[in-house]
C-alpha positions as CSV (number, residue, x, y, z in Angstrom):
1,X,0.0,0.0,0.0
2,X,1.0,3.7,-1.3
3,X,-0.2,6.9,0.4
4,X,0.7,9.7,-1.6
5,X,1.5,13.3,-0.2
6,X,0.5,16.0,-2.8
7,X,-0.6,20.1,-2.9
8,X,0.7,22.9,-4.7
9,X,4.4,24.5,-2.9
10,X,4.7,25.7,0.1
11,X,1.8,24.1,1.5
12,X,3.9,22.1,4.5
13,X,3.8,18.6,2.8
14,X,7.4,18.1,3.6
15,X,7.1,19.1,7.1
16,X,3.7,16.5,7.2
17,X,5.6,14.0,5.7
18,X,8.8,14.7,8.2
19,X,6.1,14.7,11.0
20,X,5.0,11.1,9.7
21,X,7.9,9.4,9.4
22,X,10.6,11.5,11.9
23,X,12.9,11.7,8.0
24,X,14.3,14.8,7.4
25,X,14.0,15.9,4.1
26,X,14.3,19.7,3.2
27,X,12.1,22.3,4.1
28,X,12.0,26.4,3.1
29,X,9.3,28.6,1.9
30,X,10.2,28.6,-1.6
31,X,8.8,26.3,-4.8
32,X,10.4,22.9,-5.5
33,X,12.4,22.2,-2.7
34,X,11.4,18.5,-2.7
35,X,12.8,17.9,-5.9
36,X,13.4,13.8,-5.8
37,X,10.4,12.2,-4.8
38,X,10.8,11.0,-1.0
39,X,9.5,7.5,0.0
40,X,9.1,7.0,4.0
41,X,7.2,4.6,6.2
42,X,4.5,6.2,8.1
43,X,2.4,4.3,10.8
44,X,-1.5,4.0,11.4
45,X,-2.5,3.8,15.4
46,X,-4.9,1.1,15.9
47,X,-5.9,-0.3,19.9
48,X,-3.7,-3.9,20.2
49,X,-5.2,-6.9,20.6
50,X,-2.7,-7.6,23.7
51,X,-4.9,-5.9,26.5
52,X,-7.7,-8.1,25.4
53,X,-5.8,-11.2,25.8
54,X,-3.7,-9.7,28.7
55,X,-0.7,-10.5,27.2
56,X,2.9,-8.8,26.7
57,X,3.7,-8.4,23.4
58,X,7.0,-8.4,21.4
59,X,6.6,-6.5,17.9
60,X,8.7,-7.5,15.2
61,X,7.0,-5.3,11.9
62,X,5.5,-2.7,14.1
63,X,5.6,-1.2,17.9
64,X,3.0,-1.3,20.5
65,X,3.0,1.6,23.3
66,X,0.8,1.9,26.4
67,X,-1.8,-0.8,24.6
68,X,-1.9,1.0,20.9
69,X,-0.4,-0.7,17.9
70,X,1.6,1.1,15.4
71,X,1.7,-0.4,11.7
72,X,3.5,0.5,9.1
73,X,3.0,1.7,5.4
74,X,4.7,3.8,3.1
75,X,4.1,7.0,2.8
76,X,5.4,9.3,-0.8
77,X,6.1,13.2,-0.4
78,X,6.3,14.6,-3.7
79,X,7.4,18.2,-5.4
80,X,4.5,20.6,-5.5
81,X,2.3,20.7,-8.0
82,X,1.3,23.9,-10.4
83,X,-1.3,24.4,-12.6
84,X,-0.2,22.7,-16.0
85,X,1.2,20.1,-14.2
86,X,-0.2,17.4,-16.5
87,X,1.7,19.1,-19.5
88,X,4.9,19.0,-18.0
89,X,5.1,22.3,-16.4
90,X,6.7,22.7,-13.1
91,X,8.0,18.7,-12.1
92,X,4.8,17.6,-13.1
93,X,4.9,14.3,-15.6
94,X,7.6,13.6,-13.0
95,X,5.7,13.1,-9.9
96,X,2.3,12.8,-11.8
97,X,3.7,9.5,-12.8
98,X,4.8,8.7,-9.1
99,X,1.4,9.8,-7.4
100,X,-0.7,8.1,-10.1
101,X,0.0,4.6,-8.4
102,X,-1.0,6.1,-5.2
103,X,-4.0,4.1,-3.6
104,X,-4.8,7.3,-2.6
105,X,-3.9,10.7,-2.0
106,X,-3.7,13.0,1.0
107,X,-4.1,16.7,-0.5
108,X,-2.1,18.8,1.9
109,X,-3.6,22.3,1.6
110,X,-3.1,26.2,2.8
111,X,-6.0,26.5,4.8
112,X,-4.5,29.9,6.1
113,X,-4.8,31.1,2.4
114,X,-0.6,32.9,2.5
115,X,0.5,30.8,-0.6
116,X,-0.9,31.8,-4.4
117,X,-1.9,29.3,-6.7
118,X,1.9,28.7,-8.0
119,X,2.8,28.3,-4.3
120,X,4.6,32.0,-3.7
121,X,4.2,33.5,-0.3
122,X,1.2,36.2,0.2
123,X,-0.2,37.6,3.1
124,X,-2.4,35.4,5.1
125,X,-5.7,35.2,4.1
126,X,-5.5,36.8,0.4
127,X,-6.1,33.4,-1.5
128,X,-8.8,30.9,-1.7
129,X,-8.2,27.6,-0.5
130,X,-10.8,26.2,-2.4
131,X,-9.3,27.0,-5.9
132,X,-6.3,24.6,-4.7
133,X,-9.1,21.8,-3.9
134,X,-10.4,22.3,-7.9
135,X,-6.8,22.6,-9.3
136,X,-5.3,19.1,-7.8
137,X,-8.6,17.4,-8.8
138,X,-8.1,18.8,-12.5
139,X,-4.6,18.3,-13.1
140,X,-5.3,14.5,-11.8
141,X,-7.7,13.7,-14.3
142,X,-6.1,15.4,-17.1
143,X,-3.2,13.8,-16.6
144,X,-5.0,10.0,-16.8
145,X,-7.0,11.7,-19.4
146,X,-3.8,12.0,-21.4
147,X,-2.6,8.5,-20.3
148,X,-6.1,7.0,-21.2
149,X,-6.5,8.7,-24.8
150,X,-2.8,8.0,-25.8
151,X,-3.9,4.7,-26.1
152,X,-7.5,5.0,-27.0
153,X,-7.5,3.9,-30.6
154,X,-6.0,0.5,-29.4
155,X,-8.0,-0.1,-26.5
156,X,-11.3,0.8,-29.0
157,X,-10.2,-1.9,-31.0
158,X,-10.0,-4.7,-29.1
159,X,-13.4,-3.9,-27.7
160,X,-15.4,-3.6,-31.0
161,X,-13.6,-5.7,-33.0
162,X,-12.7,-8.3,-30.3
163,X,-16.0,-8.3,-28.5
164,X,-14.1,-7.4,-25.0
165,X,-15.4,-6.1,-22.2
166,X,-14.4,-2.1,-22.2
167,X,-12.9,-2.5,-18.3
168,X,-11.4,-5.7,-19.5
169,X,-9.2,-3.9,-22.3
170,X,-8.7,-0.6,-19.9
171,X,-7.3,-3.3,-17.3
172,X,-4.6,-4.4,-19.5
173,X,-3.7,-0.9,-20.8
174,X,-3.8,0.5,-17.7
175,X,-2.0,-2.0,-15.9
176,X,0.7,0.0,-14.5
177,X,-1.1,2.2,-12.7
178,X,-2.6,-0.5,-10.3
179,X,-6.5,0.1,-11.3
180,X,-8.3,-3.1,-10.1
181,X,-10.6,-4.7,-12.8
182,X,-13.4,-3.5,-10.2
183,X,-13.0,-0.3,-10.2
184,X,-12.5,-0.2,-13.8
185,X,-15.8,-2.1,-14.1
186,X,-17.6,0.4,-11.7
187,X,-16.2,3.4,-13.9
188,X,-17.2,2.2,-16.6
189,X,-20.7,1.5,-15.7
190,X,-21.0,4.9,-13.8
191,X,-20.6,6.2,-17.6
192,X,-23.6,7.2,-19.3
193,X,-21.6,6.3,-22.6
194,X,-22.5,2.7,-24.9
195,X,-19.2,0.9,-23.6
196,X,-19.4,-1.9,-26.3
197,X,-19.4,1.7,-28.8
198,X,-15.8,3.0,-27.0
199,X,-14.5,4.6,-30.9
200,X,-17.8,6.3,-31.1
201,X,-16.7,8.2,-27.8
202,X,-15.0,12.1,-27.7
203,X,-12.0,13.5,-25.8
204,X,-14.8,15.2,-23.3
205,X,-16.2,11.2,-22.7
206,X,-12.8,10.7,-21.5
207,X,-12.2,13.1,-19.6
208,X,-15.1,12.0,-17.7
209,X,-13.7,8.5,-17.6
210,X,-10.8,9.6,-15.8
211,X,-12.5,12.2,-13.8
212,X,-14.8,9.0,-12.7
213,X,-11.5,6.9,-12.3
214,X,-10.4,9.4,-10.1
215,X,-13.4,9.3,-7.3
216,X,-13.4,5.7,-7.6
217,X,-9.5,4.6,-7.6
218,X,-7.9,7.5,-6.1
219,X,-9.9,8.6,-3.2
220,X,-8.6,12.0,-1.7
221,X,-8.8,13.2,1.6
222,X,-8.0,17.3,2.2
223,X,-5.6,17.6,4.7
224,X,-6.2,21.8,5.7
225,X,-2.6,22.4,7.0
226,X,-1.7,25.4,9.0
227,X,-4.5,25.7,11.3
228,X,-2.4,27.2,13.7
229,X,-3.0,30.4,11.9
230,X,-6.0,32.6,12.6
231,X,-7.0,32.8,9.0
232,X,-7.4,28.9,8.7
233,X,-10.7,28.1,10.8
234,X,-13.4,30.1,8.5
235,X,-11.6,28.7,5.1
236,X,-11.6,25.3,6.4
237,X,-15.6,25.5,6.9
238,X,-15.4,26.2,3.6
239,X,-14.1,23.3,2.3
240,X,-16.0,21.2,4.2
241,X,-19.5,22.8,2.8
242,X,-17.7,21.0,-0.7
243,X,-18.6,17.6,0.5
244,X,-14.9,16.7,0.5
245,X,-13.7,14.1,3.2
246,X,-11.5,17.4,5.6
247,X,-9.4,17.2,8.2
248,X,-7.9,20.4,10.3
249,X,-4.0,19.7,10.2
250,X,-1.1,21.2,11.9
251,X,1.8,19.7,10.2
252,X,4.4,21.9,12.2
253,X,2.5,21.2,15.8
254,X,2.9,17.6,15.0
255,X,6.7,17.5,14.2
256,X,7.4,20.0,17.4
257,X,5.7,17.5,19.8
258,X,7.3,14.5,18.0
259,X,10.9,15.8,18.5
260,X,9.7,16.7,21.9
261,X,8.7,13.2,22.9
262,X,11.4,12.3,21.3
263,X,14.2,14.1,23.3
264,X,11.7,12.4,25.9
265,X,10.4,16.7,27.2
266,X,7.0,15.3,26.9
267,X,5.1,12.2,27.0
268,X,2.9,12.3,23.9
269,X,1.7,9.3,21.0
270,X,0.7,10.5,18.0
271,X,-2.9,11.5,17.9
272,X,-3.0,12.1,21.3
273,X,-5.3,15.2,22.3
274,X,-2.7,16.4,24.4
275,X,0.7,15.9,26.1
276,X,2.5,15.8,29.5
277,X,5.4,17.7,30.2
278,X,8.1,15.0,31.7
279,X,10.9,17.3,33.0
280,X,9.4,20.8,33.7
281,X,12.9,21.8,34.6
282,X,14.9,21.1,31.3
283,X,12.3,22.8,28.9
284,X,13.1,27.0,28.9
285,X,11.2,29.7,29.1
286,X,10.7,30.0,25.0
287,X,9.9,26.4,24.8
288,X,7.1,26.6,27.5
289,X,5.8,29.2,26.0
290,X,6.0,27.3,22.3
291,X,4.2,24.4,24.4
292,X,1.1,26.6,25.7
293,X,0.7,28.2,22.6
294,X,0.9,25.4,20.5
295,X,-2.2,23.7,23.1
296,X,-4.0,26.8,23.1
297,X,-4.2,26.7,19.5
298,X,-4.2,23.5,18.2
299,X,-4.9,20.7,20.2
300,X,-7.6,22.3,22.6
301,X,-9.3,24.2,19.2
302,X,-9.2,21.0,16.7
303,X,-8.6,18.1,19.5
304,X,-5.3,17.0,18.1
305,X,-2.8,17.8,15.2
306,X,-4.6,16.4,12.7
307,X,-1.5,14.2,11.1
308,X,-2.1,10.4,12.6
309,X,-6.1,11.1,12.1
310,X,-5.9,11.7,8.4
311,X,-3.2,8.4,8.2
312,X,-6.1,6.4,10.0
313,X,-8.7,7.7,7.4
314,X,-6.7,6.9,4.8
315,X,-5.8,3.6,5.5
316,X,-8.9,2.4,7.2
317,X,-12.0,4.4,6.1
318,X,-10.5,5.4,2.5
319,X,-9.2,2.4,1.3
320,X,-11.1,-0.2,3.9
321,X,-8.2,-2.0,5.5
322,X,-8.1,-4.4,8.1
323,X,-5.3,-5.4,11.0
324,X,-4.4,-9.0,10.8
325,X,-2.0,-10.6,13.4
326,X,-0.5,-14.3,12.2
327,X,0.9,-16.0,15.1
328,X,2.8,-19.7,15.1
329,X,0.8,-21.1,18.0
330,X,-2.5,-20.1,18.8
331,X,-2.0,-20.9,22.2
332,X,0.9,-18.7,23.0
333,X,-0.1,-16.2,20.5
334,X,3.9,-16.0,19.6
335,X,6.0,-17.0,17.0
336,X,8.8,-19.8,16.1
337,X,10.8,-17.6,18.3
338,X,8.1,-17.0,21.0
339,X,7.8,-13.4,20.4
340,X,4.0,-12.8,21.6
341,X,2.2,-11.0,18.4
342,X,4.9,-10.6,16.9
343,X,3.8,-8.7,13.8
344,X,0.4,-6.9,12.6
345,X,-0.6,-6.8,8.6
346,X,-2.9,-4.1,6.7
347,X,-5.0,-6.1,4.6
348,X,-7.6,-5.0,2.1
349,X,-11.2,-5.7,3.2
350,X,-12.5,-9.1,1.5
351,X,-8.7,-10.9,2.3
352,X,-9.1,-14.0,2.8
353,X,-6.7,-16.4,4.7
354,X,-4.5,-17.5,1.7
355,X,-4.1,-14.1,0.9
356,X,-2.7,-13.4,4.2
357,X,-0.5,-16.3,3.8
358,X,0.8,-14.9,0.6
359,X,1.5,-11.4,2.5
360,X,4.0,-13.9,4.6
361,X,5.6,-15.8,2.0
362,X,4.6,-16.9,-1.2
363,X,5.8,-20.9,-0.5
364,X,3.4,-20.6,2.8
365,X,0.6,-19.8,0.1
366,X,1.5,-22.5,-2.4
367,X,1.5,-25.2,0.4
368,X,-1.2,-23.9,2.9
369,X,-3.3,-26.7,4.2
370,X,-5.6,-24.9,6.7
371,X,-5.6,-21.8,9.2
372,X,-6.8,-21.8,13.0
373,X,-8.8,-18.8,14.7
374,X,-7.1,-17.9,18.0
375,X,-10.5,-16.9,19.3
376,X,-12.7,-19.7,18.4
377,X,-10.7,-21.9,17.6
378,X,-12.1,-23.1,14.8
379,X,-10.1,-24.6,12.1
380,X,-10.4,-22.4,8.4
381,X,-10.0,-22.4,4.9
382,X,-7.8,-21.0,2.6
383,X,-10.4,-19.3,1.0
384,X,-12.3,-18.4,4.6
385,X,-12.7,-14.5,4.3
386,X,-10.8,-12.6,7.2
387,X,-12.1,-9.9,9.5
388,X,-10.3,-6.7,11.7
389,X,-8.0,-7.9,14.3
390,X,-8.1,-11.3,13.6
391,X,-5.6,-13.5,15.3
392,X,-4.5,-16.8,12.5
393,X,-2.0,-19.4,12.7
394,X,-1.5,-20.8,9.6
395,X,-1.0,-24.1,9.0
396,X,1.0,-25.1,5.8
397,X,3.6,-28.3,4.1
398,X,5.9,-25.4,3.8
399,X,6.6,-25.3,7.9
400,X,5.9,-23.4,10.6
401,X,4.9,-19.4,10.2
């Protein structure tokens, strides 16, 4: 799984993703300063299983503090987008191409409105958010617009000709961008437009094909960074009243507490609503009042940062993903090595068993016999359709898990 970072300059995405993933990439108030494409692994907070079996775990993929299980994914930060992005201007065929295989997309924007359209520095509160919202969306689908009608004539073809289904052929040309044949089929059928007629269709029928991809493939959540500013509340309201899936973000809180915690000033998890001060003593006057200015603002205004919520929403409301922990023994709940849940897997919604098994190691797929549920201990199929926090030792000719 891919979440991809994306927004216009200067709208903190390389501070988010620094938050995310404790990296440290550059950051500076000027366009293009991410100029590679930065890959990280972020986490999703989920409550462990452990407390319910009142156990003491030993993460091996993941880490488990004060009962909460962090998992991993990877997370892409990529240069900022301007408009005329999908022809090349700015970065953007370079990081187009990156984002596009995505499985979705967290749209960092200026909720304080002190960044233009091209991502230059303006007072606060002298540009509409919501034309950043519109722009992203529109670059997106022109640019699989582009992709899609590049290949058009072909993929026409093989439908009329052929007698193939339309998502069928759009599958196979579209294969590198990681489209499932669903949500080609669902696009497809969302299409007022005679798919078994695809040469009959013009360059406006496919841009609403990739607009259509777009909701259905690439779902975007609005992260409204900068909320720490006065200017952001109202705009954010805004955005909501677009029907858009929003979230009030403070990219710049969230790294400050993190290197905090980290330097162990204050006890704090990410997406926690507040924080402790450990060592009143070693913090100085300016960093106090950093502190109380940062809880007066953000957390106590918005009940947290807003980073690890949007990660959550992404992962498990966006995209549907479930927690699955494989153990060796259902007994112990531990592994060959007797570390007690020892790892955690994101798995799509609808995985079944033998998919897990495949997530391990593809010779535990080939030879799987049967899987056991830690709770009931029932015994399961390979095909037996897995749900959230399942606990499964599998069973397979290829040895133990």
């Amino acid at each position: 799984m891919l979440i991809g970072l994306v927004g216009k300059p200067n709208t903190g995405k390389s501070t988010f993703y620094n938050a995310s993933t404790l990296a440290s990439v550059p950051v500076a108030s000027y366009p293009f300063t991410t100029i590679e494409p930065n890959i990280g692994v972020a986490h999703v907070r989920r409550k462990c299983v452990c407390e319910e079996f009142g156990v003491e775990d030993n993460p091996k993929n993941s880490y488990c503090v004060e009962g909460d299980r962090f998992i991993p994914f990877r997370l892409v930060d990529t240069a900022g987008l301007v408009p005329g992005a999908w022809e090349g201007r700015g970065l953007g065929n370079r990081f187009l191409d990156k984002i596009s295989r995505a499985d979705a997309l967290i749209h960092l924007v200026d909720a304080s409105g002190a960044t233009d359209l091209e991502g230059n520095l303006i007072p606060p509160g002298t540009h509409d958010p919501l034309e950043d919202v519109t722009f992203l969306e529109d670059e997106l689908a022109r640019w699989f617009e582009g992709i899609i009608s590049k290949y058009w004539t072909k993929t026409a073809k093989k439908v009329e000709m052929l007698k193939r289904p339309l998502a069928a052929s759009l599958h196979e040309t579209l294969s590198g961008l990681n489209f499932s044949l669903k949500q080609l089929r669902d696009t497809v059928e969302s299409i007022d437009k005679d798919p078994y007629k695809p040469g009959r269709w013009k360059k406006n029928d496919l841009l609403t094909l990739a607009r259509t991809l777009l909701r259905v493939a690439r779902p975007i959540i609005i992260g409204a960074n900068k909320v720490d500013m006065v200017q952001a509340e109202e705009n954010i309201e805004r955005i909501r009243e677009t029907g858009d899936v929003v979230f009030p973000v403070s990219a710049v809180s969230e790294l400050a507490l993190r290197k905090a915690a980290e330097r162990k000033l204050i006890h704090y998890l990410p997406g926690d609503s507040d924080f402790a001060v450990s060592a009143p003593g070693d913090l100085s006057e300016e960093q106090v009042r950093g502190l109380k200015r940062l809880r007066e603002r953000v957390l106590t205004r918005f009940g947290g940062t807003g980073v690890q919520q949007i990660l959550n929403h992404a992962v498990f409301k966006a995209l549907d993903y479930i927690v699955v922990y494989p153990v060796s023994d259902v007994d112990s709940l531990a592994d060959t090595q007797r570390n007690v849940l020892p790892d955690a897997y994101l798995l799509p919604e609808g995985s079944k068993v033998i998919d897990l098994a495949g997530e391990i190691h593809s010779e535990i797929a080939a030879k799987i016999i049967y899987a056991i549920d830690a709770r009931s201990r029932r015994r399961l199929s390979p095909s037996h359709k897995l749900k959230d926090n399942d606990i499964i030792q599998i069973v397979s000719a290829a040895g133990p898990v």
